[in-house]
Phi, psi and omega in degrees: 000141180286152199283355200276318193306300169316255216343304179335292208307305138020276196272330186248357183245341201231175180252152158229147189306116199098343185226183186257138230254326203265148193088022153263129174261110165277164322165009257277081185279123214242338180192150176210141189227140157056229188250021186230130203218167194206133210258222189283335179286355188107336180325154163237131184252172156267144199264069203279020200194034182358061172057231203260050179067054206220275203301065167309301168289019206054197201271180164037011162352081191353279184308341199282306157329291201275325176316300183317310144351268186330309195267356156285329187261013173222323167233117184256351182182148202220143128278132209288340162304358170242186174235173215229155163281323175301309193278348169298304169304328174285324184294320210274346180267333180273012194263005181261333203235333183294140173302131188331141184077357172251086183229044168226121194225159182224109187268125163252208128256087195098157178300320181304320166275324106038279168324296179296346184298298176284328137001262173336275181317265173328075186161349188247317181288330195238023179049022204253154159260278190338138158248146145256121179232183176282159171293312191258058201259130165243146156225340187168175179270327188283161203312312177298321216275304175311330193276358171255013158296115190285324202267188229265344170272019157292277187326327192270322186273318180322340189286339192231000188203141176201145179244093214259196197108012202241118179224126193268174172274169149274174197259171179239100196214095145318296203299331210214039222276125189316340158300311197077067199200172200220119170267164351291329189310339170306021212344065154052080175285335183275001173252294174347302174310293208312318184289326171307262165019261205323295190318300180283349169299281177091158167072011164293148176245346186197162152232146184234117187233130133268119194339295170254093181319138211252272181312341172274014194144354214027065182297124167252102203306142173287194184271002142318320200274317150330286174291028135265337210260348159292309165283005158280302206315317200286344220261299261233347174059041144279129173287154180261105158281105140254148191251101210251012177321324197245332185256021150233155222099039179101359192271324176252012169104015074313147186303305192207134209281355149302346196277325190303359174269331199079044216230113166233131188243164195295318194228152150216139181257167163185168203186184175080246194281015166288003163251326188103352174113336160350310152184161209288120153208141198246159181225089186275120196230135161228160181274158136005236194326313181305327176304271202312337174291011177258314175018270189257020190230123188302131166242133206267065171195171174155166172170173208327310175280356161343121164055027188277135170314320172293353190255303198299315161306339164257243255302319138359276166329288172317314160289336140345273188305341162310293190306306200288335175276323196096019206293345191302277152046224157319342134350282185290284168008273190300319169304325128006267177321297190272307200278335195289357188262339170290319180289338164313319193283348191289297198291035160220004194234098197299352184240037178237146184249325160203166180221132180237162178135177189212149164089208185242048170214088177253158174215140158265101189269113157318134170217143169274352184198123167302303163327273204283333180087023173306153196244137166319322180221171161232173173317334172289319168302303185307328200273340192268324159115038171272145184285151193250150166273321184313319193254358149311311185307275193321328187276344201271311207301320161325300170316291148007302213084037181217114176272159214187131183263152166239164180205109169054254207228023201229169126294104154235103205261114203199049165315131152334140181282006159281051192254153162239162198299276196341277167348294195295321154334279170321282168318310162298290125033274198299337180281318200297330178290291203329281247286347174300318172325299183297319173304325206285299174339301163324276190307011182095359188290134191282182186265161187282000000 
C-alpha cells in the first residue's frame, strides 16, 4: 500500500487510545534506532520521551533483538503450568536487582496487568477490600487497575464500568500543594492525611503508589514521604503497592525507585522498560508471606500469556544491556545534565511555571500566570476534546524533529537512557522555540 493508503486504513479500521477518535492522523513511523525514529518520507524525530516513557534502552537494541529472535526459533510459547530455561533465568536475575524480600514473581504482559494481579492478590492475602490511592495517580486500563485511578480517565470510564472499594488521598505535589502548605513546616501533611485516611476507613487491604508520579506530573515525592508512608501502612498492617511501570529500570537513576528511599513495599508492579519496551511484559513482584498465603490457598488470577517465553528472554537481555551500558548511572549524570538545562529554559520563558524531576525523567508544568499558577487547561478541556496549549507546544517541536509527550498543561521529558548531551541538546533547542507557542498565550496572543 502507498503510505496515504496505510494511514486511511488506520484510521478508519482501527481504535486509538485515549482520544477522541475523530481527526486522527497518525504519524506513519517506518523505522527506529538508538534515541531516534523515522517516519515514511525519511523525516528523523528525536525520541525525547522514549514513546511512552517506555524504550529506555532506545530503539532496536541489537542484543535485546536477537534474545527475541532466538527464543522465537527454539520455544515461542509455553503454557504457564510448565517452565523455561528464559524464566528460570529472568527469576533468578531479578532476585539480584529487585528489593530485597521481594522474590516471588508473577509474570504478565503490561502494567496494567501487573497491577490488577496485585490488586487481587492483596485483597485475597488480607481478606480485606478497601484500596487507598491518589488523585493524580494513573495505574492501568483494566477494571481494577482504573478504579484505583486517581485522574480524570477514571471519571470517564466509571460512568458505564466500576470496580468499587478505592478511596484516594492526597498527592505529595508541592507546587501545588493540596494543603496549601510549605514544606518543610507542613511535616508532609500529605502522609499524615494518609494515616488519618486509614484509621477512619477501616477494611482497607493495600495502598498503591506511585513512588515517582509518571503521566501526571513527575510528581517527585520529598524525602520523607515514603518512608512514612511505609510506616503508616506497616503500623495499620495494610500492604504498601508500589507501582513502578514507569519509574524503574533505571529512569530515576535506580534499578527501581523506591530504593532510592530506602523503601521495601509488600508487592511492587513494573513493566515498559524491563524490555526497553520490546515486547509487552508486566512484573507483579512480592514478599516471602504474601507468597506462602497461596501454599494451601487457591490464587485466584492467571492467563493464557503468564510467563511467555518470548516476553521473558529479552528482559533477560535487557538487564544484561542495563549493566553493560551503565545506565543506571548515566541515569543520574545525564539527568543532571537535563534538568539544569530545562531550568535554564525557566528564566526565558513566562509560561513555564516549574520544571521538576530526578533521573532522566523530568516536566515542565504550563501556567497562563506564575503568581496564581493558573494551568492553561485542565482535565475537563482533555475530556471535552478542546484545544490544549500543551499540544500546540508539542506539535511546534514535532515540526522540529522532536517527539515530546504533552498531558494537560505539562511536557513530560523521558529521553531513553542512552541519550547523549549532543541529543539533549538537540531537544531542548526545539522546546525552547515551541515553548514561545505558550508565552504568546501568557501575553494574550492566539496560538500561532
Amino acid at each position: 500500500m502507498e503510505p496515504e493508503e496505510q494511514r486511511r486504513i488506520v484510521r478508519e479500521t482501527n481504535y486509538v487510545t485515549w482520544r477522541r477518535q475523530g481527526g486522527w492522523n497518525p504519524l506513519l513511523v517506518t523505522r527506529a534506532a538508538g534515541s531516534r525514529f523515522w517516519d515514511v518520507d525519511g523525516k528523523e524525530y528525536l525520541d525525547f520521551s522514549s514513546q511512552l516513557v517506555a524504550t529506555n534502552l532506545g530503539h532496536a537494541n541489537p542484543r535485546v533483538s536477537e534474545a527475541i529472535a532466538e527464543q522465537a526459533r527454539t520455544l515461542p510459547y509455553l503454557a504457564p503450568g510448565m517452565t523455561s530455561p528464559a524464566r528460570a533465568e529472568l527469576s533468578r536475575r531479578l532476585r539480584e536487582i529487585v528489593p530485597s524480600g521481594l522474590d516471588h514473581f508473577f509474570f504478565s504482559t503490561s502494567g496494567t496487568e501487573a497491577n490488577e494481579a496485585a490488586l487481587k492478590i492483596a485483597r485475597a492475602v488480607t481478606g480485606r477490600s478497601k484500596i487507598v490511592s491518589r488523585f493524580r495517580s494513573y495505574h492501568g486500563a483494566t477494571a481494577a487497575s482504573i478504579s484505583v485511578t486517581g485522574e480524570f480517565r477514571r471519571r470517564v470510564i466509571e460512568r458505564h464500568q466500576k470496580v468499587p472499594g478505592t478511596v484516594f488521598a492526597p498527592d505529595c505535589y508541592c507546587y501545588r500543594c493540596p494543603f496549601d502548605l510549605t514544606y518543610p513546616s507542613c511535616g508532609v501533611r500529605c502522609a499524615t492525611a494518609v494515616d488519618e485516611q486509614i484509621a477512619r476507613e477501616g477494611d482497607v487491604a493495600a495502598m498503591i503508589v506511585e513512588p515517582v508520579v509518571g503521566t501526571n506530573g513527575v510528581l517527585v515525592p520529598v524525602p520523607e514521604y515514603l518512608p512514612m508512608i511505609r510506616e503508616i501502612t506497616r503500623r495499620h498492617e495494610v500492604l504498601l503497592i508500589a507501582d513502578e511501570v514507569m519509574s524503574a529500570w533505571g529512569r530515576i537513576g535506580e534499578w527501581f525507585a523506591v530504593q532510592r528511599w530506602g523503601v521495601t513495599p509488600d508487592i511492587l508492579t513494573t513493566a515498559k522498560g524491563i524490555t526497553g519496551a520490546a515486547v509487552p511484559l508486566g512484573l507483579t513482584a512480592t514478599s516471602a508471606p504474601i507468597h506462602d498465603a497461596f501454599r494451601e490457598r487457591y490464587f485466584p488470577h492467571g492467563h493464557t500469556y503468564e510467563a511467555h517465553p518470548i516476553t521473558l528472554a529479552p528482559a533477560v537481555a535487557a538487564i544484561d544491556e542495563y549493566r553493560r551500558l551503565d545506565l543506571i548511572e548515566r541515569s543520574r549524570r545525564e539527568g543532571e545534565y537535563l534538568l539544569g538545562q530545562l531550568r535554564a529554559l525557566s528564566e526565558r520563558h513566562a509560561s513555564i511555571g516549574e520544571v521538576r524531576g530526578i533521573g532522566l525523567f523530568a516536566a515542565i508544568e504550563l501556567v497562563r500566570d506564575r503568581t496564581t499558577k493558573e494551568p492553561f487547561n485542565t482535565e475537563d478541556d482533555k475530556i471535552a476534546g478542546r484545544p490544549l496549549v500543551v499540544d500546540a507546544v508539542v506539535q511546534e517541536m514535532m515540526r522540529q524533529g522532536v517527539y515530546c509527550i504533552g498531558w494537560v498543561s505539562h511536557l513530560v521529558i523521558a529521553p531513553p537512557l542512552i541519550v547523549t548531551r549532543e541529543e539533549i541538546d538537540r531537544g531542548v533547542a526545539a522546546l525552547d522555540t515551541a515553548l514561545r507557542v505558550a508565552d504568546a498565550q501568557v501575553r494574550g496572543e492566539p496560538t500561532p
